[in-house]
N, C-alpha and C positions, 0 to 999 in steps of 0.2 A: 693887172698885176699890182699887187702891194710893198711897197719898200717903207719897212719899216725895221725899230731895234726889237732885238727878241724878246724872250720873257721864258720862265722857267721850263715849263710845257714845249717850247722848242727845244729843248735842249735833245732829244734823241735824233729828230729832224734833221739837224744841226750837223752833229756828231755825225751821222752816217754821208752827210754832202762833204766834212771835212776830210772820213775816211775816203772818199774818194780821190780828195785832195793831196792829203797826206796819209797814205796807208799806212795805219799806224795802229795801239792799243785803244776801242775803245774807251775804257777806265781813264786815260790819260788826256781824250779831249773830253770826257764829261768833265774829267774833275778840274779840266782848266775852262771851261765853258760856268760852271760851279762859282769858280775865286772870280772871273770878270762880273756873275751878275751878282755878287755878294761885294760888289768894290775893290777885292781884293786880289786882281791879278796885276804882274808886273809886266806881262806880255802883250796884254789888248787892252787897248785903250775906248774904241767902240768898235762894235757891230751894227752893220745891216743886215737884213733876211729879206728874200723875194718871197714872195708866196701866191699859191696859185691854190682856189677851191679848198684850202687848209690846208693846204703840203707845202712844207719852206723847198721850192727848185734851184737857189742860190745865196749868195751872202759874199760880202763885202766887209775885212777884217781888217782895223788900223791900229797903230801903234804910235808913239812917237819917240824917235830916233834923236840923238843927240847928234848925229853928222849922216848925210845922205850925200852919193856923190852929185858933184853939180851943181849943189847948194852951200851959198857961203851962212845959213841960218842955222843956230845951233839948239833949235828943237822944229822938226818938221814931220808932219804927219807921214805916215810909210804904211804903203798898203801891204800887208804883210801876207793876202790869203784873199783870192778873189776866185770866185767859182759858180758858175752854171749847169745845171744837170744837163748833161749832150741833148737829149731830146726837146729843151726848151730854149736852147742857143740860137741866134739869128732871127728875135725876136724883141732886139733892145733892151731885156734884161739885163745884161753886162751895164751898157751902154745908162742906164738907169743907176743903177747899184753905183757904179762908176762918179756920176752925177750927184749921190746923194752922199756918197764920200766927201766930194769936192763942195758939198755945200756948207757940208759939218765943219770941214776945213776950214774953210771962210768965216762962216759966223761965229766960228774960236779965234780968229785975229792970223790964222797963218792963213800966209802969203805965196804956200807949195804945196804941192803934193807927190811924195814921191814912192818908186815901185820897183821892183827889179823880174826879170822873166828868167828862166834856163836858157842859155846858149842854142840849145838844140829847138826851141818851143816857139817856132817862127811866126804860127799862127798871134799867138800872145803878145809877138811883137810888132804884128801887124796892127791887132787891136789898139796894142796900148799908142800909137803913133796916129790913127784914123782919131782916138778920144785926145788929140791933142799934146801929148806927152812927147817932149824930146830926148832925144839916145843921147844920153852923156857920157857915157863910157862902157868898153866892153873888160871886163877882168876874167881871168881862170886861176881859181887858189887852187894852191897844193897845201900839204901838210904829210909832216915826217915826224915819226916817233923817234925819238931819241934816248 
């Protein structure tokens, strides 16, 4: 398995691991997959991709946050999008991807790395605890139109 940053040519690969992620508008993650590899996205700051025989199976997406809970540091990287295709899970790819976050982390001078899962997504929370990560806090936002 190869953990590496994308390049143009992934971009459908990509796109369709994301829609998995986040069901969503194609148009909407090419053209934000687009402005990251053009330097110009405000959202992602890097990617990983797994890749298996030329097919990208996962990706690892960060960002950096100006406050993360837990953390008194006021830029820390935040995993904003991690994902494995089902059929290639339990195979250390997460576990990998994961890894090569926390490396990028490191050799940029931060000192965290931080993440958040769904409430209901217990597996995820299982993983991110086994990769070392501690629970700092649990929140449920609302929001009302006024």
């Amino acid at each position: 398995m190869n953990i590496r940053e994308p390049g143009s040519s992934d971009i459908p690969g990509l796109v369709r691991l994301r829609n998995q992620l986040w069901p969503s508008c194609y148009e909407d993650h090419a053209n934000e997959l687009r402005s990251y590899l053009n330097g110009r996205s405000s959202h992602i700051k890097k990617i990983f991709v797994a890749g298996s025989q030329g097919e990208l199976v996962g990706f690892i997406e960060l960002n950096i946050r100006s406050y993360a809970e837990g953390s008194s540091n006021n830029a820390v990287p935040y995993v904003e999008g991690w994902f494995v295709e089902e059929r290639f899970r339990k195979n250390n790819i997460g576990k990998s991807l994961m890894q090569r976050a926390e490396l990028w982390a490191s050799e940029n001078a931060y000192t965290e790395l931080a993440s958040d899962v769904e409430m209901d997504n217990i597996h995820s929370q299982e993983v991110h605890k086994r990769l070392g990560f501690l629970e700092v806090d649990k929140i449920i936002c609302y929001i009302k139109k006024v």
